[in-house]
C-alpha positions as CSV (number, residue, x, y, z in Angstrom):
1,X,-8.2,0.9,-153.1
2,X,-10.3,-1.1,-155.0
3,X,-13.8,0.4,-155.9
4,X,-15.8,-3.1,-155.3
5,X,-14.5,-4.0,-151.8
6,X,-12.9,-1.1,-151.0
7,X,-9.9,-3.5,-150.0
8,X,-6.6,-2.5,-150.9
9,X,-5.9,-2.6,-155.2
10,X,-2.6,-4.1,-156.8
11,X,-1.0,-1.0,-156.4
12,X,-0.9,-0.9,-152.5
13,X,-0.4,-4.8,-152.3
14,X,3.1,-3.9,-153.8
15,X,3.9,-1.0,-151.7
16,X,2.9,-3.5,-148.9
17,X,4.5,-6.0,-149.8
18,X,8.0,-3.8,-150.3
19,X,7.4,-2.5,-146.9
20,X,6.7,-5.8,-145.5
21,X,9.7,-7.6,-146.6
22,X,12.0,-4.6,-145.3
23,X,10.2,-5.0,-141.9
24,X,10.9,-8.5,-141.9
25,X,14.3,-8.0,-143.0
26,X,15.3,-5.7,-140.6
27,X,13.4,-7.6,-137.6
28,X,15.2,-11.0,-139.2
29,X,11.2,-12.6,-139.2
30,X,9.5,-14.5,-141.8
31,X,6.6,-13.6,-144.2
32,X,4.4,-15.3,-146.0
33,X,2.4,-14.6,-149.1
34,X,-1.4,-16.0,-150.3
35,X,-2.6,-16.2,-153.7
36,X,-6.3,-16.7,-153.3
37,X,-8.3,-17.7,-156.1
38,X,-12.1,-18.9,-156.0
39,X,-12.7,-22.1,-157.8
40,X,-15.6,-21.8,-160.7
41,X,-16.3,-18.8,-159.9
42,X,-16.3,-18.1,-163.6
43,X,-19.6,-20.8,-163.7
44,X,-21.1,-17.9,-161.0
45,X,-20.5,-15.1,-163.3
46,X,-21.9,-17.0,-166.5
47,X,-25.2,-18.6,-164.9
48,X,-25.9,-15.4,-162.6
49,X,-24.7,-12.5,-163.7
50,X,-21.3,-10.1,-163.5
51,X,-24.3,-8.0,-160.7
52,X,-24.3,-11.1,-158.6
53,X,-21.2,-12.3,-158.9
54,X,-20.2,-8.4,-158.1
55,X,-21.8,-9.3,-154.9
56,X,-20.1,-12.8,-154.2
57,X,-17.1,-10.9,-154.5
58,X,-17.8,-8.5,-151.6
59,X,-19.0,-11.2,-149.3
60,X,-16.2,-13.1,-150.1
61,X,-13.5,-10.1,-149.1
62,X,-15.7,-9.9,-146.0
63,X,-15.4,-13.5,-144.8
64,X,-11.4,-13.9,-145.4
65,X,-11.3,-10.0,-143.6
66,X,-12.8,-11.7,-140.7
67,X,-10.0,-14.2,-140.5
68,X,-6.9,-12.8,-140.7
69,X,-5.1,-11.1,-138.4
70,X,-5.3,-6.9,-137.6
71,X,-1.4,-7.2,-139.3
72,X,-1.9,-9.0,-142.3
73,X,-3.0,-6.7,-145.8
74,X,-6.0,-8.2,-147.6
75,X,-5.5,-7.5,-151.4
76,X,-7.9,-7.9,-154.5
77,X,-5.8,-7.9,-157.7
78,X,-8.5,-8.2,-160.2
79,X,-11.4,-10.9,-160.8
80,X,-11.7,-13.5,-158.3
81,X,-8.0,-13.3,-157.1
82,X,-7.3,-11.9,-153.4
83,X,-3.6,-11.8,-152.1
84,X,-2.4,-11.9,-147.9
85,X,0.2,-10.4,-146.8
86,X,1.2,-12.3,-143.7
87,X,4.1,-10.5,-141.5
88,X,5.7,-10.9,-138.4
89,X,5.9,-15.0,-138.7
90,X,7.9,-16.3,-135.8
91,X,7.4,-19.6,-137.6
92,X,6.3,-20.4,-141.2
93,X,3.8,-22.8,-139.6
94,X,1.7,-20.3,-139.0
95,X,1.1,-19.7,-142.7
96,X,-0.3,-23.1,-143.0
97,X,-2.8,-22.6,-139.6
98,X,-4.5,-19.6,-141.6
99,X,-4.4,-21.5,-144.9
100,X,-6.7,-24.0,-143.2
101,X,-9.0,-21.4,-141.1
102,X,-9.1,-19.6,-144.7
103,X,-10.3,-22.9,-146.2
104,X,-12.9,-23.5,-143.3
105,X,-14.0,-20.1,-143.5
106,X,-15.9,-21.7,-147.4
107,X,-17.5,-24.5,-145.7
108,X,-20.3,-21.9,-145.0
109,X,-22.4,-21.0,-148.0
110,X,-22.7,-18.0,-149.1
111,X,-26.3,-16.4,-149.5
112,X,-26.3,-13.8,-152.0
113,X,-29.5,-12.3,-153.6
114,X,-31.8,-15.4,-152.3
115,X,-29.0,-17.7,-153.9
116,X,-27.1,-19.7,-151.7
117,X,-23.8,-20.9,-153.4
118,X,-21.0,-23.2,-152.3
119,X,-17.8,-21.8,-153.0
120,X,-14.2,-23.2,-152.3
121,X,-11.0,-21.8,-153.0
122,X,-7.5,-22.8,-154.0
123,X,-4.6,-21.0,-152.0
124,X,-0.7,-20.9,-152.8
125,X,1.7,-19.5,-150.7
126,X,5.5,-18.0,-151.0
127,X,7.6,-17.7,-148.0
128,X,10.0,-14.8,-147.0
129,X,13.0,-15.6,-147.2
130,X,12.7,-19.4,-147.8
131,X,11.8,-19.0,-151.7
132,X,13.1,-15.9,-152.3
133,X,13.8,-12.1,-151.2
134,X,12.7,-10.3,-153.8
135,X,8.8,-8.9,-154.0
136,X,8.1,-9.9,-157.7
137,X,9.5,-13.6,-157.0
138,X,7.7,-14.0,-154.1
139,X,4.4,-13.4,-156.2
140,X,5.5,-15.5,-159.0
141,X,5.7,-18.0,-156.3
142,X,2.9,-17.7,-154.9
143,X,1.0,-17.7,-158.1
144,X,2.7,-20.9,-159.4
145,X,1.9,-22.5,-156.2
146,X,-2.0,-21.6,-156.7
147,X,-2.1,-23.4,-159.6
148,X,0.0,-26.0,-158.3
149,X,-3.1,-26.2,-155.4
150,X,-5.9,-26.1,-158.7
151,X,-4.0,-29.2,-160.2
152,X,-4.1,-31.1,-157.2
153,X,-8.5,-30.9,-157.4
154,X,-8.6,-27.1,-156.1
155,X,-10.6,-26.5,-152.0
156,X,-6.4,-27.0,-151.1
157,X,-3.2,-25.1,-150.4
158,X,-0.3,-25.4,-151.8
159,X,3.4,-24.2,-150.6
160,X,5.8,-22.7,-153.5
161,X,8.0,-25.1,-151.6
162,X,7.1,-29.1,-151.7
163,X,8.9,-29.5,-148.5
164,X,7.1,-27.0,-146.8
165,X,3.6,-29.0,-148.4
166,X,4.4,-32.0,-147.1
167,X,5.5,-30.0,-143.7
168,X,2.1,-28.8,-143.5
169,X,0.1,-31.9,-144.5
170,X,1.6,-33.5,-141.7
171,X,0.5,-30.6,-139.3
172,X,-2.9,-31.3,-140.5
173,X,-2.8,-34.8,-139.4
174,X,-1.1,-33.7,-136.2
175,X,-4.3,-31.5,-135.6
176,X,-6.8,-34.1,-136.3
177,X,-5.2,-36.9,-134.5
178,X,-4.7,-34.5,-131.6
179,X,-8.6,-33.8,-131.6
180,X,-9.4,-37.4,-131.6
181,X,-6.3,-37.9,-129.0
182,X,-8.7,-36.0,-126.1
183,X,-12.4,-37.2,-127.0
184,X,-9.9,-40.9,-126.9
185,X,-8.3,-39.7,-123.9
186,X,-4.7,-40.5,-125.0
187,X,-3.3,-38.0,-123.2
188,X,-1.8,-38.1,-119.6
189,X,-0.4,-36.7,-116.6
190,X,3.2,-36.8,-115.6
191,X,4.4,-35.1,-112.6
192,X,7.9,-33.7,-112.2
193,X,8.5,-33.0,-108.3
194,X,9.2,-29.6,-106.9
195,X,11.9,-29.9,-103.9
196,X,13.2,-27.9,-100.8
197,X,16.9,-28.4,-101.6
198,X,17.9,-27.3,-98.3
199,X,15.7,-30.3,-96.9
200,X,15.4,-32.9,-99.4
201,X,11.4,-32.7,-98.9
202,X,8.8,-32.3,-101.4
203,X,7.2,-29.3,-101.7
204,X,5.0,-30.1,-104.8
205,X,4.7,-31.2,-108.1
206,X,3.9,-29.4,-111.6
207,X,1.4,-31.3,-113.8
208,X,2.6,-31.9,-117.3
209,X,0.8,-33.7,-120.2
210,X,2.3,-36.7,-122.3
211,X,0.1,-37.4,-125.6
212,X,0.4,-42.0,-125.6
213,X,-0.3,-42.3,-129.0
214,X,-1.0,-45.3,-130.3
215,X,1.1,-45.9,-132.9
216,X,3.8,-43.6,-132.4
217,X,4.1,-44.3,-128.4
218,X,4.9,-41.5,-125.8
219,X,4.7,-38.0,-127.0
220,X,6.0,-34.8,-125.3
221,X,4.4,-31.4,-125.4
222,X,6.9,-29.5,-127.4
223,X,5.9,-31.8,-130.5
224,X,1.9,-30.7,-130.5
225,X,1.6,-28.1,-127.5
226,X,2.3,-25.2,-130.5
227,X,-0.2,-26.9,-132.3
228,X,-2.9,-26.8,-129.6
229,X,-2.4,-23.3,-129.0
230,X,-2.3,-22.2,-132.7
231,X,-5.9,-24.6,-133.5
232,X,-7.6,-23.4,-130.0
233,X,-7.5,-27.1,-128.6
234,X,-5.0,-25.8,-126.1
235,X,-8.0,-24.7,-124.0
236,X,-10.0,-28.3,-123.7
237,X,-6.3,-29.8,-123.3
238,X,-5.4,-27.6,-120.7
239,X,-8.7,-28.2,-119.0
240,X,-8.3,-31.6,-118.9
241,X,-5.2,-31.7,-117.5
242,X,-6.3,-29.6,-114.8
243,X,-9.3,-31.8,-113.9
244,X,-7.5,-34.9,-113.9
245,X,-4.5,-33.8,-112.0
246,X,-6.1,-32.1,-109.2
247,X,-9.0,-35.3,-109.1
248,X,-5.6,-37.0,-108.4
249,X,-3.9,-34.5,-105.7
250,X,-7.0,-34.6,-103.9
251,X,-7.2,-38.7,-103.5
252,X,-3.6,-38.2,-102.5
253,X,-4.6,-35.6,-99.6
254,X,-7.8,-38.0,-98.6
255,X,-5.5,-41.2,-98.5
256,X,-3.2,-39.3,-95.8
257,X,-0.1,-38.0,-98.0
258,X,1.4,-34.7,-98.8
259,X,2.0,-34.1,-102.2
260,X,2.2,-30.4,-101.6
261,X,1.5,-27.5,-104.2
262,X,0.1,-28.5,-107.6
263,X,1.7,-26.4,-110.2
264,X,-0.9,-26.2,-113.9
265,X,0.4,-23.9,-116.5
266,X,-2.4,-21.8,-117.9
267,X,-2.4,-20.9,-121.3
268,X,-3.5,-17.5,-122.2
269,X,-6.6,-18.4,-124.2
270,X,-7.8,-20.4,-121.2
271,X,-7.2,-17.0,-119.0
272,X,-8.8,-14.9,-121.7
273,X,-12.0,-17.6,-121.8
274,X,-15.4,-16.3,-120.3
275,X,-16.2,-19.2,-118.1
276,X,-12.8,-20.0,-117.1
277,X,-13.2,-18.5,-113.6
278,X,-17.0,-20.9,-113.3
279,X,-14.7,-23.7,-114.4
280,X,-12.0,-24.1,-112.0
281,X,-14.9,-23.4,-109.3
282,X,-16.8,-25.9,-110.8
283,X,-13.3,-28.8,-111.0
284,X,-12.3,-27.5,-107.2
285,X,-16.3,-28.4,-106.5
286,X,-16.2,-31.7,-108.2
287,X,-12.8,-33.1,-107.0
288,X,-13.1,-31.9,-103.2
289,X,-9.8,-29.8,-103.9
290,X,-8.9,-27.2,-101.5
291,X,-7.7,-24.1,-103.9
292,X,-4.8,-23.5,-101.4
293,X,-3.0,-26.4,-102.8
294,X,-3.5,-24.6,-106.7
295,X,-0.8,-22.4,-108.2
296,X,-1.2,-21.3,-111.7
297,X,1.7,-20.8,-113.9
298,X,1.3,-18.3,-117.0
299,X,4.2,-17.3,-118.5
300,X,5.9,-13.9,-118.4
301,X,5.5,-12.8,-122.2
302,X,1.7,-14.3,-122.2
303,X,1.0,-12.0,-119.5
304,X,2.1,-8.7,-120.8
305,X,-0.3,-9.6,-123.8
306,X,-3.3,-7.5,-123.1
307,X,-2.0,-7.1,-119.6
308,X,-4.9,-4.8,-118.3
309,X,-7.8,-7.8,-119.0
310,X,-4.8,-10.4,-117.3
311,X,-4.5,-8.2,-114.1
312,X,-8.2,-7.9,-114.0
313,X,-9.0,-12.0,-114.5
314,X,-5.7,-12.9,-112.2
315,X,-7.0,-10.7,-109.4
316,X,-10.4,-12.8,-109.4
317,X,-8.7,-16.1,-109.7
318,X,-5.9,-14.9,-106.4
319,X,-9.6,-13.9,-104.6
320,X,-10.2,-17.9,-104.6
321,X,-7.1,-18.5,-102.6
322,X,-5.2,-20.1,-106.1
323,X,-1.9,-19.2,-106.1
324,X,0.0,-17.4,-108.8
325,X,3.3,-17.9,-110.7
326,X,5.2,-16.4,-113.5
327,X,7.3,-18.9,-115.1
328,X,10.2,-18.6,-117.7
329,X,10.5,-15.0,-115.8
330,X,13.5,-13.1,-117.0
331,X,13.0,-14.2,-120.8
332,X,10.1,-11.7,-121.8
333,X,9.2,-7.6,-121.4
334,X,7.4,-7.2,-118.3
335,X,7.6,-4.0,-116.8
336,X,8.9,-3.3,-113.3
337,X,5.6,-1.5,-112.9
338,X,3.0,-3.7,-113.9
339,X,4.6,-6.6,-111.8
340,X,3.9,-4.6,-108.8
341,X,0.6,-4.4,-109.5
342,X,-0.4,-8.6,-110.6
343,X,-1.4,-10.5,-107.7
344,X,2.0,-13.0,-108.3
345,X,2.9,-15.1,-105.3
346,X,6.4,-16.6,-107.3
347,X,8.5,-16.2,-109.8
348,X,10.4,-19.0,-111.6
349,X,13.8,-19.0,-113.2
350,X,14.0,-19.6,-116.2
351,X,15.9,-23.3,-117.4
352,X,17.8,-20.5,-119.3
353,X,20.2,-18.7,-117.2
354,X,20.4,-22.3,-114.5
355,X,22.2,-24.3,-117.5
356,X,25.2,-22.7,-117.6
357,X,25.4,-22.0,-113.9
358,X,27.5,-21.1,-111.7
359,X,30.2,-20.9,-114.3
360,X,28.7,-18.2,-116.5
361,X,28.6,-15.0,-114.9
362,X,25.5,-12.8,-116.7
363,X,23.8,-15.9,-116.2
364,X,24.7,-16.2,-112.5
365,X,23.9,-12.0,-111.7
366,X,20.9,-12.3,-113.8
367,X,19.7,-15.4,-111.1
368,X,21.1,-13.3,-108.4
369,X,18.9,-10.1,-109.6
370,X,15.7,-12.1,-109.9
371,X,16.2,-13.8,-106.5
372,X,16.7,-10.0,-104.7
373,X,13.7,-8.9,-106.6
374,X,11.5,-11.8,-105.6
375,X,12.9,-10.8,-101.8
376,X,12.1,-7.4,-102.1
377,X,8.3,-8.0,-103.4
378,X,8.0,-10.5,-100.4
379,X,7.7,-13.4,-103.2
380,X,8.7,-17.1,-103.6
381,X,11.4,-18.1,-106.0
382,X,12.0,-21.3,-107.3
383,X,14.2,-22.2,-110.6
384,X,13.9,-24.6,-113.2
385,X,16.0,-27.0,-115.3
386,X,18.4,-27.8,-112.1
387,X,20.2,-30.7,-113.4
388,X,23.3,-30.6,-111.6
389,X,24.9,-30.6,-107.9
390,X,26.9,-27.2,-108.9
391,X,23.7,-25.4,-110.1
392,X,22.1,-26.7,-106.7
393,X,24.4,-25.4,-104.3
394,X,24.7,-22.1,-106.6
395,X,20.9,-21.5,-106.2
396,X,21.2,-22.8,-102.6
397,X,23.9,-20.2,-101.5
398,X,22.2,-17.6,-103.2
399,X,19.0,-17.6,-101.5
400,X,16.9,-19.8,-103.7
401,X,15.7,-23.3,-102.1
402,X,13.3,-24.1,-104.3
403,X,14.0,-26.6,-107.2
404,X,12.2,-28.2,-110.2
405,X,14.7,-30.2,-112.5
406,X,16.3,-33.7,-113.5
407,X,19.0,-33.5,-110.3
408,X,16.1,-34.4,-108.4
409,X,13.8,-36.0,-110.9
410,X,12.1,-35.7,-114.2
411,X,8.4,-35.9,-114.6
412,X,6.6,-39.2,-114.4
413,X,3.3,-40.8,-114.2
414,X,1.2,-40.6,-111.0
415,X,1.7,-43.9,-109.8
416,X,5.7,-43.6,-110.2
417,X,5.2,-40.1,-108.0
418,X,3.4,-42.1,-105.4
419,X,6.0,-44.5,-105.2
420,X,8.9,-42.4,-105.1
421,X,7.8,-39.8,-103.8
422,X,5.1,-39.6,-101.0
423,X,6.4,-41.3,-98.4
424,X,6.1,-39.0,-95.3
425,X,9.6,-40.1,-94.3
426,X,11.1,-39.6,-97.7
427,X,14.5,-37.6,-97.2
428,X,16.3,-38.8,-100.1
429,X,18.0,-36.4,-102.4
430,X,18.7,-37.6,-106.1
431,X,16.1,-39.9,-107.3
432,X,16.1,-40.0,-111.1
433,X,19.1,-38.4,-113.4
C-alpha cells in the first residue's frame, strides 16, 4: 500500500488489474480503466510546500474513495496520479457516469491547513476489451487518453477511444437536457391498456412516460430511462409520472368511467428513498385517489437487491391497500423462499418467453410453470408483449386472462385512452396493431 494514503501502491494496481481482467473475461463483462491526474498540482507543491501538498493528496484519495463503488480498486501510482479499476460493467456507459461524478466530486474546494484550493482533474480511460486485452495496453491507453483530456484544457475526460468520447459527450447532453426536460415538463403520459381476454373488457392501464422533446420529437424510455437511473433523476421522473397519472385516473373515476387498475413501475431508488412512503400518501391526498386502484410494478432482479430493506418498505406500502406486482418475472434470481414471504399480489410474464409463443416449447412450459405458481400462491398473473391471436388463445387456454400488449393496443396519450377506451359498453377486441 502506499504509505501516504494507505490506498493501494503500483504494485497491487497490477495484481488488480490482472485479476480483474480474468474476472471479466471469464464472466464475458467489460472493464474500464481511470488515469487520474490533478491539474497544477505541481503550482500547489511549489507555492505551499511538498507538507501541504502531502495533505491535498490525502484529501484528494478520500473524496474520489467516497465515490466509487465498494468494487472498484483505488490506486496511487506516484505524485499526483490515481488509477480506478472499474469491473463488472454491464455497459461501458457506466465508465463515463463516474467520470463525471469524479469530475463533480472537484467542484468543492478543498480546505487544507486554513488554505482553501480549487482543484480540477483530467481523467482518461481504457476499456476492457474494446482497446485492448492485455493489462500493460490497457494502461498505456489509459495514460495516452489523460493527456489526450490535458490537451483538450484539462477539468475533462477523455476515452482511449474517440468513438467512445463522442459517445459520452452525447450522454452528457442527454443528462442535461433530461434535467431541463422535467423542470420544462416535456415529458408525458401514455397509457397502454391492460385487458380481460376472455371478455374483451378493460381491466386497467399501466402508465408509461414519453420524453416530447422539442427538437427531436417523441422520445421513448429505453433511449434516457438508463440515463435517469444511472444520474438519480429516475426518482423526480418517476414521481412525476406517478402524480400526473393518478391526478388523471382519479378525474376519470369522478367523471363516471372505469379505467380500472393503474399500473406505475417503481424504480428501486424511489423504493430505497426515505420519504417515499410520505410521498405517495401525500399524491393519494392531493389527487382524491383511492390506493385500491394503485399497483406498483418493481421488477424481479431490482427486488432481490437488498431484498431484506425491499420486504420491509413493500410490506408498509401493501399496509396502504397499494397493490403489488413483479414484472419481467422469470428473467432474474429470486428465490422460491423470499417470494413467499413479499407481500406480491401479481406476477407478470415477461415479453420474453410470450414472443415466441405457442410454438416454442421451453418458452411455452416456462409460461405454463409461472401461471401454476401464481395459482398456487393465490396470485394474479398477467403477461406482456401479447402481440398476436396465437399467443392470446395460448395464454387464454392456459389459465392466464390477463393481457398487456400491441394485439390489443399499444400505449397512448390520455385523451386517445379516453376515446378508445372508456366507454362502459366498450367490448371490442383489437383496437390498435
Amino acid at each position: 500500500h502506499d504509505a501516504l494514503t494507505n490506498l493501494p501502491n503500483r504494485i497491487l494496481f497490477n495484481d488488480r488489474l490482472e485479476h480483474g481482467i480474468q474476472i471479466a473475461k471469464r464472466r464475458k463483462k467489460k472493464l474500464a480503466l481511470f488515469f487520474i491526474d490533478l491539474d497544477y498540482f505541481k503550482q500547489v507543491n511549489d507555492s505551499l510546500g511538498h507538507q501541504t501538498g502531502d495533505k491535498v493528496l490525502i484529501e484528494v484519495a478520500k473524496r474520489l474513495r467516497e465515490n466509487i463503488r465498494a468494487e472498484d480498486t483505488l490506486a496511487r501510482l506516484g505524485g499526483d496520479e490515481f488509477t480506478i479499476i472499474m469491473e463488472y460493467l454491464e455497459k461501458a456507459e457506466k465508465a463515463s457516469t463516474l467520470a463525471i461524478k469524479i469530475l463533480n466530486a472537484f467542484n468543492e474546494p478543498l480546505h487544507v491547513e486554513g488554505h482553501t484550493l480549487y482543484l480540477s482533474c483530467s481523467i482518461g480511460i481504457s476499456l476492457y476489451p474494446k482497446d485492448d486485452t492485455k493489462a500493460d495496453n490497457l494502461i498505456k491507453y489509459a495514460d495516452t487518453a489523460m493527456y489526450k483530456a490535458k490537451e483538450e484544457g484539462r477539468n475533462n475526460f477523455q476515452f482511449y477511444s474517440s468513438e467512445m468520447t463522442d459517445l459520452a459527450l452525447n450522454r452528457v447532453i442527454m443528462e442535461a437536457n433530461l434535467r431541463e426536460a422535467i423542470s420544462r415538463e416535456e415529458l408525458v403520459v401514455y397509457y397502454q391498456p391492460q385487458v380481460d381476454a376472455s371478455s374483451g373488457k378493460l381491466i386497467g392501464m399501466e402508465a408509461l412516460v414519453r420524453w416530447n422533446h422539442p427538437d427531436k420529437g417523441l422520445i421513448f424510455p429505453e433511449k434516457f430511462i438508463d440515463l435517469a437511473k444511472d444520474t438519480g433523476l429516475i426518482v423526480d421522473m418517476d414521481r412525476w409520472v406517478m402524480r400526473t397519472a393518478m391526478k388523471q385516473l382519479s378525474q376519470w373515476y369522478k367523471d363516471g368511467l372505469e379505467p380500472g387498475t393503474l399500473a406505475l413501475n417503481l424504480s428501486i431508488r424511489q423504493l430505497r428513498s426515505n420519504d417515499f412512503i410520505e410521498f405517495i400518501q401525500d399524491v393519494i391526498i392531493d389527487t382524491g385517489f383511492n390506493p385500491k386502484w394503485l399497483e406498483l410494478e418493481i421488477s424481479e432482479n431490482q427486488m432481490m437487491k437488498d431484498s431484506e430493506r425491499s420486504i420491509a418498505k413493500l410490506e408498509k406500502i401493501s399496509m396502504m391497500d397499494i397493490s403489488i406486482a413483479i414484472d419481467d418475472f422469470g428473467t432474474g434470481y429470486s428465490s422460491l423462499a423470499y417470494l413467499k414471504r413479499l407481500p406480491v399480489n401479481k406476477l407478470k410474464i415477461d415479453k420474453s418467453f410470450v414472443d415466441n409463443l405457442p410454438k416454442e416449447k421451453e418458452d411455452a412450459a416456462i409460461v405454463k410453470a409461472i401461471v401454476a405458481l401464481a395459482e398456487v400462491l393465490n396470485l394474479d398473473i398477467i403477461a406482456e408483449g401479447v402481440e398476436t391471436i396465437s399467443q392470446k388463445e395460448f395464454l387464454l387456454s392456459n389459465g392466464c386472462s390477463m393481457i398487456q400488449g400491441f394485439y390489443y393496443g399499444k400505449a397512448i396519450p390520455s385523451n386517445q385512452i379516453r376515446e378508445k377506451w372508456l366507454n362502459p359498453n366498450n367490448t371490442c377486441d383489437i383496437f390498435d396493431t
